[in-house]
C-alpha positions in Angstrom: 184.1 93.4 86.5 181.0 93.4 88.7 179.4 91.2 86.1 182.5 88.7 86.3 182.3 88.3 89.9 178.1 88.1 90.0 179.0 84.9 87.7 181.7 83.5 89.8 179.5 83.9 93.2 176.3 82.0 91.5 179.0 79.2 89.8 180.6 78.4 93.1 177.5 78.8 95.2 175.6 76.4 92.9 178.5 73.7 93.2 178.7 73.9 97.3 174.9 74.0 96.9 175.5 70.5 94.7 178.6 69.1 97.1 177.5 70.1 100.6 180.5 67.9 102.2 183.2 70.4 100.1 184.4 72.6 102.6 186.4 72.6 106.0 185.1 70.5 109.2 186.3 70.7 112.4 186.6 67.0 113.5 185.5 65.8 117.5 187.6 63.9 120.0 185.3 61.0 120.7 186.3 60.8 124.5 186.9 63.8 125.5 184.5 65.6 123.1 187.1 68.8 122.1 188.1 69.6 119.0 190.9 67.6 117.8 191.7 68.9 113.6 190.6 71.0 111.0 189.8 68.6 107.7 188.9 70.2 104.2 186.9 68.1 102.1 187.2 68.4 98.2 186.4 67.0 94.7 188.9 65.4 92.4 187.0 64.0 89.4 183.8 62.2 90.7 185.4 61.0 93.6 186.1 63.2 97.3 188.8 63.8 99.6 190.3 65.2 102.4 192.9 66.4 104.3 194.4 67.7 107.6 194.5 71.8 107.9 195.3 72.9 111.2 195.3 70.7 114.4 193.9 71.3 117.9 196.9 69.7 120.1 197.4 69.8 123.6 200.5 71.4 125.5 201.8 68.0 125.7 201.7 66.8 122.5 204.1 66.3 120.0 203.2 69.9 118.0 204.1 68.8 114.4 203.3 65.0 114.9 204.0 62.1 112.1 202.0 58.9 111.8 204.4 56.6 113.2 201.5 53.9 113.6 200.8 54.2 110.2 201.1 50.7 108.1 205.0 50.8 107.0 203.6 49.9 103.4 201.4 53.0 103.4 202.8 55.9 101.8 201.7 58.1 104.9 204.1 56.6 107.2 206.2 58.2 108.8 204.6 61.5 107.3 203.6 64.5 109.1 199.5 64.4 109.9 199.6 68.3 109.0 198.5 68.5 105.4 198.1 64.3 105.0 195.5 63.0 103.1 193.2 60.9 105.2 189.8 60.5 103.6 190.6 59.3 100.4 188.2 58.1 97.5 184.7 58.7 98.5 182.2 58.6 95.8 178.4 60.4 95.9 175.6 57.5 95.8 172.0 59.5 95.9 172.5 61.6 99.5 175.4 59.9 100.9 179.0 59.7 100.1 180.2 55.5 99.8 183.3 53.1 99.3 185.4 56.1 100.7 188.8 54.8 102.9 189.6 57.0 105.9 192.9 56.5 108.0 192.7 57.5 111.8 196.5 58.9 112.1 196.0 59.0 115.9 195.9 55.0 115.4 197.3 54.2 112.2 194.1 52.1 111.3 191.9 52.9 107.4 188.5 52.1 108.0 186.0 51.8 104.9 184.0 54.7 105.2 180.5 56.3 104.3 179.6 60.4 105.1 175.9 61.7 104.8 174.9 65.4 106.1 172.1 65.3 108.9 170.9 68.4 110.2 173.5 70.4 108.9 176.0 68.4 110.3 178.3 66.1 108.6 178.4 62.3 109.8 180.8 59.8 109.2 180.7 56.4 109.8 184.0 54.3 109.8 183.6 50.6 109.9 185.2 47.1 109.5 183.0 44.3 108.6 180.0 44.7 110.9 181.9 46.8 113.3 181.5 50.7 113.0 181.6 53.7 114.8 180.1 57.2 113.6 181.3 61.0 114.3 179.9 64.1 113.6 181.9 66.5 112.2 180.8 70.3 112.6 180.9 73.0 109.6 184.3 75.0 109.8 184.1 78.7 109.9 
């Protein structure tokens, strides 16, 4: 049994080691600079995901919100941001993570999106056309 779980340590090590994005990160309010969700990344084929886990709301917010500005042709509409799907797609290109769509349920908006890891941290870069704006997402413990 001690053998069996060695194994299973050194397997799932080695793939985190592989996917350093895989995991959960604690996403940052750009204005205010507080926490605002919980996202865990994963791996579905060759291409990544991820999805809302727990939520950092304020007293007066709505405490089990829906995305309501959501696109009324998205299937997320209407659908509660607790366990949605938001990054969606993502595929690893060398040291970066490319052609991935991300939807801000705050907004409603999917950007095209890009994630690298810089210094332990985990950045990602939403953008339209030229326009784009980048946050840093820290490692979820």
């Amino acid at each position: 049994m001690l053998i069996i779980s060695t194994l299973l340590f050194f397997v799932l090590h080695a793939t985190s080691a592989q996917d350093p994005i895989i995991g959960q990160w604690k996403t940052i309010d750009d204005e205010t600079g507080k926490p605002r969700s919980v996202v865990e990344i994963y791996k579905k084929g060759d291409m990544y995901y991820g999805k809302v886990v727990d939520m950092f709301l304020e007293p007066h917010e709505d405490p089990d919100p829906v995305c309501d500005d959501c696109d009324e042709d998205d299937p997320r509409y209407m659908q509660k941001t607790m366990g949605m799907e938001i990054l969606k797609g993502a595929k690893k290109e060398g040291d970066e993570y490319v052609d991935g769509k991300i939807l801000d349920p705050e907004n409603g908006k999917v950007y095209s999106c890009k994630l690298w890891m810089e210094d332990g941290q985990l950045k990602l870069r939403g953008y339209i056309a030229f326009f784009y704006r980048t946050q840093t997402w820290l490692k979820y413990e």
